[in-house]
Each structure stands twice: as structure tokens, then as C-alpha cells.
N, C-alpha and C positions, 0 to 999 in steps of 0.2 A: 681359499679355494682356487683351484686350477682354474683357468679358464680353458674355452672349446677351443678358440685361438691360438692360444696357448701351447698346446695338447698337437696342434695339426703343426705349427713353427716344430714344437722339438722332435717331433716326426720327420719331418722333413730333412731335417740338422743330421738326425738318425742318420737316415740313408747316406746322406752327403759324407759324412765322417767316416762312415763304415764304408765305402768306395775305399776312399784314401787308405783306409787301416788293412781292409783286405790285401792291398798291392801289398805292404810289408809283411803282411803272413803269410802271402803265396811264393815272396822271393826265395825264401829261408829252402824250399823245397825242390825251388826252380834251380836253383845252384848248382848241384850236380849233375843237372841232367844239360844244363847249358854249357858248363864245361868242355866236355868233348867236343858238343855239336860247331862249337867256335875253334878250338882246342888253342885255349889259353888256359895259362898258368896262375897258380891258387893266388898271388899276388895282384894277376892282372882281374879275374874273378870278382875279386872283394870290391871292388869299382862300381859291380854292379849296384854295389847296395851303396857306396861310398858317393858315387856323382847323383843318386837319387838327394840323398844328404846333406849334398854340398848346395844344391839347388831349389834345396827345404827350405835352407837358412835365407838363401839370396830371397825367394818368395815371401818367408814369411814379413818381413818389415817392410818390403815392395808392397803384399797385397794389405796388409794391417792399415799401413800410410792411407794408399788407395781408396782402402772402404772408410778412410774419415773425409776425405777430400771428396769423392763422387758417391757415397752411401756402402752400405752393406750389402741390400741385396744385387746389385748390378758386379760389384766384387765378387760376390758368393757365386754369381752366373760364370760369372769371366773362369774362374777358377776352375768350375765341373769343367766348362767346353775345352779347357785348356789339357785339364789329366784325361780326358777322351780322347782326346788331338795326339797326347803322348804314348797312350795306350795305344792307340793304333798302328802307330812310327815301330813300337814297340813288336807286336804282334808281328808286322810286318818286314822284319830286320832281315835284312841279306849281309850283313856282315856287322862284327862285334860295335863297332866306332856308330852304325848306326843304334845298334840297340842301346848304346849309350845315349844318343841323342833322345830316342825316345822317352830315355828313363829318365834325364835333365828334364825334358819339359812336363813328365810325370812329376818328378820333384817340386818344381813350379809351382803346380796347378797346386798341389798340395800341400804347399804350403800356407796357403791362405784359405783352402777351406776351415783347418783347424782352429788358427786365433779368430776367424769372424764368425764360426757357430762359437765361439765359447763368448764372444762380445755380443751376440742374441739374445742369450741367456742372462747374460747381466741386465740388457735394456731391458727385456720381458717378464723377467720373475724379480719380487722384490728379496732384497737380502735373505729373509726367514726359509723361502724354497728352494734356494739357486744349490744348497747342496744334494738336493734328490734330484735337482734337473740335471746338474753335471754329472750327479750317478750315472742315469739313466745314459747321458751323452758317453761316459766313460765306457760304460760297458760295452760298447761297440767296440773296441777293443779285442774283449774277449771271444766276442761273437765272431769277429770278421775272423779272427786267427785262428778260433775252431775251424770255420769253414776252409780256410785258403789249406791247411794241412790236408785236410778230408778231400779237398777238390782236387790237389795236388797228387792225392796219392792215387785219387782217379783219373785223372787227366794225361798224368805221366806217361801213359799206357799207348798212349798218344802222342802228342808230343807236346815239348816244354810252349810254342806259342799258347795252347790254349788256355793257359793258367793266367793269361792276360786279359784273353779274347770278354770274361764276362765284366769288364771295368766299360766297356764302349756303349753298350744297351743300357748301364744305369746311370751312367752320364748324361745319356741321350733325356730319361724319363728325369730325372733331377732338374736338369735344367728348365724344361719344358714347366714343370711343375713349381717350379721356384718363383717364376713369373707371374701366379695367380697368388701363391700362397703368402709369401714373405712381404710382408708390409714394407711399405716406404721407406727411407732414410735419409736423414737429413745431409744434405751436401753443403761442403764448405768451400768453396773454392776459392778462398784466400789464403789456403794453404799452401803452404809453395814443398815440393818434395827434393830430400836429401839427397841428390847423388852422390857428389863427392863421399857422403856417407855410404852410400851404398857401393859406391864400387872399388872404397878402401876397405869393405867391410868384404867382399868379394874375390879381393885380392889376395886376402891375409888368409882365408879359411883355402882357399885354394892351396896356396905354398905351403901351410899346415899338414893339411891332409897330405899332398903328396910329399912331404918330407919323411911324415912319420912313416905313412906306405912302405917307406923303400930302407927302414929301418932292418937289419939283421941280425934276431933276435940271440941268434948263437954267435955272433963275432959283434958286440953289441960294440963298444969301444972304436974298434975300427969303422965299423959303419955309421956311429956318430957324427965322426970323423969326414968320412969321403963327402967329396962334392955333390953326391947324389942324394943326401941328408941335410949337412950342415948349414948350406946358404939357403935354404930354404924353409928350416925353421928360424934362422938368425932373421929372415928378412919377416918371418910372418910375426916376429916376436916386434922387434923393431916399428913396423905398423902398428901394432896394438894403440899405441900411447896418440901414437899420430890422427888414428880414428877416434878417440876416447874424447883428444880436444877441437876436432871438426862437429861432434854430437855436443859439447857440453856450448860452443858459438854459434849454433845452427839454431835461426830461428824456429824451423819447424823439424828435430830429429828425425833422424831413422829411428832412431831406439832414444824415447825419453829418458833419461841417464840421471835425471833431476829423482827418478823413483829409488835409485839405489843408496839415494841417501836414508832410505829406511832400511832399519837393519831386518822385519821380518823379508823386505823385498831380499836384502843378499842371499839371507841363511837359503830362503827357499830356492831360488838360482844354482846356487852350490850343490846343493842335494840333488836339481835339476840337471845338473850336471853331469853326476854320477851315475842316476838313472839314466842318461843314453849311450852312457859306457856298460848298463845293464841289459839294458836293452838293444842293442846292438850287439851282444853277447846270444841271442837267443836266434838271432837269426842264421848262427852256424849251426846250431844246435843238428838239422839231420844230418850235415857232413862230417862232425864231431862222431853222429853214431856210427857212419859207416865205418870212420878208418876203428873205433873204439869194439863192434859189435860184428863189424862185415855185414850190418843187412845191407838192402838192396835198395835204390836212389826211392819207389814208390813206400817201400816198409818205413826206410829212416825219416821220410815227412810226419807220417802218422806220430811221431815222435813228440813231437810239439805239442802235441793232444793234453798232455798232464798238465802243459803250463796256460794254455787257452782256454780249458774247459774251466778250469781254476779261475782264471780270470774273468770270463762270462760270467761265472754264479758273483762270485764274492765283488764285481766293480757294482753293482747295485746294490750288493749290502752295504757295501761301506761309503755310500751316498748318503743312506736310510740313517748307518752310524753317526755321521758324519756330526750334522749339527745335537746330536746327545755326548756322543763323548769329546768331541774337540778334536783338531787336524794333527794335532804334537802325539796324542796319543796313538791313535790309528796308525799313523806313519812309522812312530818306533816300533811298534809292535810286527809293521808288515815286513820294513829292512832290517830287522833283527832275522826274521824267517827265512828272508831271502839273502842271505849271509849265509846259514846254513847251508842252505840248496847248492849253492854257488860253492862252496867249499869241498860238499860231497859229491858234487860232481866232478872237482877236478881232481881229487883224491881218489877217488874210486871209481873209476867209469867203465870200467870191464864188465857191470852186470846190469840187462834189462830190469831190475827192481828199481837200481839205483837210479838209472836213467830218469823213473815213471817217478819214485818222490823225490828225487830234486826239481823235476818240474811242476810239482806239487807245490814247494817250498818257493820256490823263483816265484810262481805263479801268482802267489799269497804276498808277496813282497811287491808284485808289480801291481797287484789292484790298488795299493795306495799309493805307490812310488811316483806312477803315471796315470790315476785315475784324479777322482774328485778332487781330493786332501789339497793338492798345490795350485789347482785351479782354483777352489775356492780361496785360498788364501790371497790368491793374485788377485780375483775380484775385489775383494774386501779390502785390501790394502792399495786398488789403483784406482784415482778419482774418475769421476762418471767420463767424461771426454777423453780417455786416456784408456780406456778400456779394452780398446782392440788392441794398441799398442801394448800395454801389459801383459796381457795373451801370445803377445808375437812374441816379447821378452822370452818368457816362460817358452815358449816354442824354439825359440834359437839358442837361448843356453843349452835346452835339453839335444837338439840337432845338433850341437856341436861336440856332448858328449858322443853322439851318436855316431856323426865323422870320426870323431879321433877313435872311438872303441872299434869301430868297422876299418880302420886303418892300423889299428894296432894289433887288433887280433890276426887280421890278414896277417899284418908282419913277424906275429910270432909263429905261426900256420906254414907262410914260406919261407921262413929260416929253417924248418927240422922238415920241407919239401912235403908237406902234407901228412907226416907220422905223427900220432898216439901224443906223444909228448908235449908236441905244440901246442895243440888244443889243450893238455893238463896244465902246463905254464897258462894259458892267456886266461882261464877260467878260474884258477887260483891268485892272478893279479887283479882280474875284475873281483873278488871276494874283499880283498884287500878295500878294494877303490868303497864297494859297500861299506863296511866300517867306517871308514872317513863319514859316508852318510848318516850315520848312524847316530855317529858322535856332533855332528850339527844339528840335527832333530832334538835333539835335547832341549837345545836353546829357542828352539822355536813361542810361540806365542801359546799361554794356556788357553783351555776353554773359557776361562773367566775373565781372561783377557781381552779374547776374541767378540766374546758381546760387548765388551763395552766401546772397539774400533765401531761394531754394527751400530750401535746406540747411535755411536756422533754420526756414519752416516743420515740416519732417520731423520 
């Protein structure tokens, strides 16, 4: 049985989640209409979503560390009053450079509310529940990204701040409320924290992202090539190895790296992967309609609807599924669906049908992609102390698909200067990238497998 406890923690967790998830469903919509108001270009645009991402990742093992050294719930505080702090910087931009600043320390805050509600869950439900709690956590999700569409397409009418403006009132009531609700946590403070990990780990995701950014998708070869690419994935490549053996000598990591000597830890990272090159893919989705349909910046948000509403209903069913049929099956079955989606969208995007079930089909593929299915498996496969860290894992691989998709898609977007085409190449490359997920779900761990890791926990 649930407890009442219980029951008012993942309530809470709710809202805190759904903060964070809303900002990413209401940007997909904001895009357009911020465009002009700045007037910058579809490359420099993608930023918006791309320095939220860059500063997911920097968050997420900053605030995971954090909440093992000073607790959870004081972390979980820090984090709401920080994405309020950012939303506001955000709402109240006078020029492009700030509104990035706003959305950096959006990205922040946001990054650690997600691994420290998903390490809640683990300390508060025993193994047998934790796949209907992370349902339930999951499907916010779908919920927030129904709304940020719907609110978008109302707001727009208006203007692009207020698609912001309601992130600062439920910050405000979160935090406030976090304070009675969320039980204690234990603090360690003989933890000593990673910087040098953290700010080679900062380093590298930065030169990353902006290499591939400024990739040109129709002169690929040569833009490989120019200095405005090349030294900048050479050096983020180059780092990689150099941070791998500062976390494997580090008394206390950024990222416990001692986990990926399990092989269900890799396969699901990799998959994790791919999913924020999928996701990351949907948040072009109303600008894709415009150049593809010519509607109009408030109609093309509505657009999102097929794959949010989707997501709402089915990220709680397949919580419910979850511990019946096993994480391997759920999963093939969702990225097989959303392979399709993904395919038929960039093959035939000239028809409102087509639009509404490929976002059908996406939609169906993200309730497992980025719902329950991986969080569970991160719980089960990461020891009790190591929990939030695991969660951040899971959070940063999948943010880094996120960066590079949001950096790639921009750059196939501004090589054909914002035409029909671009958007067909990057949604036909993300289909691709699906496949590769598909073909590692296989190998993943059976249902019968899986209870016997739950066993040895017990």
C-alpha cells in the first residue's frame, strides 16, 4: 500500500517536474514568434533551446552531487527558486544575450529538479511500486506539453513573454510548500565535489555544441573543414578522454563512471541518447509546420497537440505496464512506433493528416523513450547511495542528445535558410538515429531478468 505520505512527496515532485517540462513545451511554440521580435537568424534561434541544454547538463551532476552532500530536499528548494530567478531574467529580456542568460539559469535550476524527484522516488517507494510512481512522475510530461501548446497558442496573441510569465507563481508556491512537505535528508559532508570534473565536463559540451551549430548542412565537406567547426569539435573530442580519467581518479565523481561497467547501465545511456536527438526534434515541430503548411506562428503551436496528448494518456499507462511486461518490451515496441512517425514526417509533410499521426506515432514512442521504462532501469541497476547520481547519468546523456539534436537540426534548418527541405533532411536523419535505438533495446535486460537484479536488491 501507498502511503498518505507518500501520495503528498509525489504530488509535490508532480508540480516541481511539470514546472520544468512546461518551459520545454512552451519554447517549441515561442520560437517563432521570438524570432522577429529579436530578429535573429534560424541558427542563432536554435540557441534558445540549445543554451537551456547546455546548462541542463552543467546542473544536472552539480545539483545530483549537491543533494548527496547537503540533502535532497534543500537541493530540490535551491533548484525551484533558481528556474523562478531564470524565468523572470527571461520574461524580462531587453535584448537576445539577455534572454539567454535567463534561459542558462532556467537550464540550471532544471536540471536538478529532475534527477533529485526521480532519487525520491527511489528512497520512498520500495522497488515493487517505483514503476507506477515514475509513471505517474513521467507523465508530466505529457501533461505540461499539452498545456505549454494550448497556452502558447493563446498567449501568442499577445505576446511571446507570457508563455514564460506562468513558471514564476509556481516556483513561488513549490518552493514554499517543499519546506513542510519533503522530509529530511541525510547530509554527508565529507564529500568533497568534482570541479575539475565539472568544468572539463563544461568545457567540452560547449565546444560540442557550438561546433556542430555552425555546421553547413548543404556545403557539409567544406564546413567540416572551416575553422568555425573543426577546432571546436577536435578540442571537444580531445577533452572527452581527459574527463573520463579525472572521474575514474576522483575520489568523489561528478558522474560515478564505476556504473558503466554494467552493461544494462551503457545500453540504456545509448538509447538515452538518441532519445534527446528525438526529442529535441519536436521542439521544431510548429516551425517545421509553418515553412511545410504556411499556418500561422498561434495555429503551428497547436501542432504539438498529437504528440502531447499522446503522451499525457499513454506515460501512465505504461508505468501501470511497466512492472507486467518488462522495460525491453515496452520500449521496442514504443521506438519501433516512433521510427515511423519520424520517417513519415519527413517524407511527407505537406499534409495536416500527416502532421496529426506522426505526432501520434512520435508521441507513442516518447511515452517509453523518456518516461518510466529508463528510469526504472537506472533505479534498479544503481546502488542506494548513488541514486541521484544515476538519475543525473540518465539526465545528461539524454541532455546531451538534446544539445547535439538542437544543434544539428538548427544546422540543417540554416543551411537551406529556413526551406521545406531542411526540416525533411533533419527529421529523416533523426529517424535513422531512432533505429540505432531500436537495435540496442534488444539487448537490453528481460522481464525475468529484471526481478531477479530486484531480488538481490531485497
Amino acid at each position: 500500500m501507498v502511503k498518505n505520505g507518500q501520495i503528498r512527496i509525489l504530488i509535490l515532485l508532480f508540480i516541481g517536474v511539470f514546472m520544468g517540462a512546461l518551459d520545454m513545451g512552451i519554447v517549441g511554440p515561442a520560437l517563432p514568434a521570438i524570432q522577429p521580435y529579436f530578429q535573429v537568424n534560424e541558427r542563432l534561434l536554435s540557441w534558445i533551446f540549445t543554451i537551456y541544454i547546455l546548462f541542463y547538463i552543467l546542473g544536472t551532476p552539480l545539483m545530483a552531487k549537491l543533494s548527496d552532500i547537503y540533502g535532497r530536499k534543500f537541493i530540490y528548494i535551491l533548484d525551484i527558486i533558481l528556474f523562478g530567478i531564470g524565468s523572470f531574467i527571461t520574461v524580462t529580456a531587453l535584448s537576445f544575450e539577455m534572454l539567454l542568460l535567463g534561459r542558462a539559469i532556467q537550464g540550471m535550476g532544471a536540471g536538478g529538479i529532475f534527477p533529485v524527484a526521480n532519487a525520491f522516488i527511489g528512497d520512498i517507494f520500495p522497488p515493487e511500486k517505483r514503476g507506477g510512481a515514475l509513471g505517474i512522475l513521467s507523465s508530466v510530461w505529457g501533461l505540461s506539453f499539452v498545456l505549454g501548446p494550448i497556452l502558447g497558442g493563446l498567449l501568442l496573441n499577445f505576446a511571446w513573454q507570457w508563455l514564460f510569465i506562468i513558471n514564476i507563481p509556481i516556483s513561488a508556491v513549490v518552493a514554499v510548500i517543499s519546506l513542510y512537505i519533503l522530509p529530511k535528508s541525510v547530509k554527508n559532508p565529507q564529500f568533497k565535489f568534482d570541479w575539475m570534473g565539472f568544468f572539463i565536463l563544461g568545457l567540452l559540451v560547449t565546444l560540442l555544441s557550438y561546433g556542430i551549430n555552425q555546421i553547413d548542412a548543404y556545403h557539409f565537406q567544406e564546413s567540416i573543414l572551416s575553422l568555425n567547426v573543426l577546432p571546436f569539435l577536435v578540442f571537444s573530442f580531445l577533452l572527452f578522454p581527459i574527463f573520463w580519467k579525472i572521474e575514474i581518479n576522483a575520489k568523489n565523481p561528478l558522474i560515478p563512471v564505476d556504473l558503466f561497467k554494467n552493461k544494462e547501465v551503457k545500453l540504456i545511456n545509448s538509447i538515452m541518447f538518441g532519445t534527446g536527438l528525438v526529442q529535441a526534434s519536436t521542439i521544431f515541430i510548429p516551425a517545421f509546420v509553418i515553412s511545410a503548411i504556411s499556418f500561422t506562428t498561434s495555429e503551428a503551436s497547436l501542432m504539438l497537440l498529437p504528440i502531447v496528448l499522446t503522451m499525457a494518456i499513454g506515460a501512465p499507462i505504461i508505468g501501470k505496464l511497466l512492472d507486467k511486461f518488462g522495460s525491453r518490451n515496452i520500449m521496442f515496441i514504443g521506438i519501433f512506433t516512433m521510427i515511423l512517425g519520424l520517417f513519415i514526417i519527413g517524407f511527407f509533410p505537406k499534409s495536416l493528416s500527416v502532421f496529426i499521426l506522426s505526432g501520434i506515432l512520435i508521441g507513442v514512442g516518447m511515452s517509453t523513450a523518456i518516461g518510466s521504462p529508463p528510469r526504472y532501469i537506472m533505479l534498479l541497476e544503481s546502488p542506494p547511495q548513488e541514486r541521484a547520481s544515476g538519475q543525473g547519468i540518465l539526465n545528461i546523456i539524454t541532455s546531451i542528445g538534446q544539445l547535439i539534436g538542437g544543434a544539428l537540426i538548427g544546422a540543417f534548418i540554416g543551411s537551406y535558410a529556413g526551406k521545406l527541405i531542411g526540416y525533411e533532411y533533419a527529421y529523416i536523419f533523426i529517424g535513422f538515429a531512432a533505429f540505432i535505438m531500436l537495435i540496442l533495446t534488444i539487448n537490453l535486460k528481460s522481464k525475468v531478468d529484471q526481478r531477479k537484479t530486484m531480488q538481490k536488491e531485497k
